[in-house]
N, C-alpha and C positions, 0 to 999 in steps of 0.2 A: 467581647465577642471575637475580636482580632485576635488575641492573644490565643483565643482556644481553638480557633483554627490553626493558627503557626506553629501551636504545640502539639495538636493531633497531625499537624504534616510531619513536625521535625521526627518524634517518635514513630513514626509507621514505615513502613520495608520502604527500600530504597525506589522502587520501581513504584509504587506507588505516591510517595510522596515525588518523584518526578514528572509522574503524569499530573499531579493535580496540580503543579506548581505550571508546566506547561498550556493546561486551561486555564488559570488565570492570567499566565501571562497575553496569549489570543486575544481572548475577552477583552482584556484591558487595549493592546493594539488597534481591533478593532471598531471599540467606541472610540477611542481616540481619533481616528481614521473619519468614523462618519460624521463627525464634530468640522473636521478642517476638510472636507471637501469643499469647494465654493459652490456657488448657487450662479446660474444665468437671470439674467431680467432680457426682454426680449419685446418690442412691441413697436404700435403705429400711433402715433397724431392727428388723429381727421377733426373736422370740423361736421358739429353735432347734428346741424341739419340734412348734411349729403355726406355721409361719410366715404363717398368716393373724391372726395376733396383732403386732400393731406397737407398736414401744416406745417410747412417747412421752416427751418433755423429756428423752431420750439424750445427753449429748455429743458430740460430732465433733469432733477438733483433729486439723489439718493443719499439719506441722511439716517441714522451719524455717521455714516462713512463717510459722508463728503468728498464724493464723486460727482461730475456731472456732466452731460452729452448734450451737442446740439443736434436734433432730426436732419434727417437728408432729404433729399428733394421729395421723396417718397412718403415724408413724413416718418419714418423708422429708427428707430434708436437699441442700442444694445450695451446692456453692462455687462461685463465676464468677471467673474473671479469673486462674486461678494459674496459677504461672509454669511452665510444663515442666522435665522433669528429675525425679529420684530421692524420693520425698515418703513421710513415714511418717504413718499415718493410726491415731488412738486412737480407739478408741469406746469409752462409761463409761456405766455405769448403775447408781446403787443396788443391791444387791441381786443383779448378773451378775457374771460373771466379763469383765474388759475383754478387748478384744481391740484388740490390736498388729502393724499391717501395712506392708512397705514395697514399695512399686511405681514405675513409672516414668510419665510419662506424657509424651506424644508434645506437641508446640508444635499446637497447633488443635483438640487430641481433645477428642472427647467422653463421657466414662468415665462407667459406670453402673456402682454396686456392691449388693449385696446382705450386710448385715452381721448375721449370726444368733446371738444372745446365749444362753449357757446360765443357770442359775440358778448362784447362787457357794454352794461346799459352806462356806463359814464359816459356823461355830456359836459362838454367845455361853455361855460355861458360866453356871449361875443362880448366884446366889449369897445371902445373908441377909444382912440390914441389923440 
């Protein structure tokens, strides 16, 4: 199939076969382009009952890239620069139960998440020394 387009470019008038060589080249630039833009991830930390409570020094790891942020007093976290395509996103707190998510994100998006932590039911039994 390749061949009989390269032959029907090489043979045809000169102004012709530079225009078409011209749209593929674009084409091809611009896929390439929307491939390597990066993606933003963008979002808060609250705590599931009052979400006007934000859970500060949270982790955030962003896998497989294996990047990871801790929240601000605000509870707010921000990746720049990752790569588009399929990402699992951990968030960790002392004391919550984690939470484990996998989504997609678009080559140039700009994703805002909202991550709402419950308390973790683990109990320590007492014991005597």
């Amino acid at each position: 199939m390749m061949r009989t387009v390269y032959s029907k470019i090489r043979t045809g008038r000169p102004l012709t076969r530079g225009l078409c060589l011209l749209i593929l080249l674009v084409v091809g630039c611009t896929h390439l382009h929307a491939q390597s833009t990066p993606a933003t991830l963008t979002g808060r930390v609250v705590e599931a009952e009052d979400e006007s409570k934000p859970i500060e020094f949270a982790t955030v790891q962003v896998l497989p890239q294996a990047v990871g942020v801790v929240t601000n007093s605000k509870g707010e976290f921000t990746f720049d620069r990752l790569a588009s395509g399929r990402i699992n996103v951990k968030v960790d707190f002392l004391g919550m139960e984690p939470i484990d998510t996998t989504f997609t994100l678009a080559p140039g998006s700009h994703n805002e998440m909202v991550f709402r932590m419950q308390e973790s039911t683990f109990r320590l039994d007492q014991f005597a020394a």
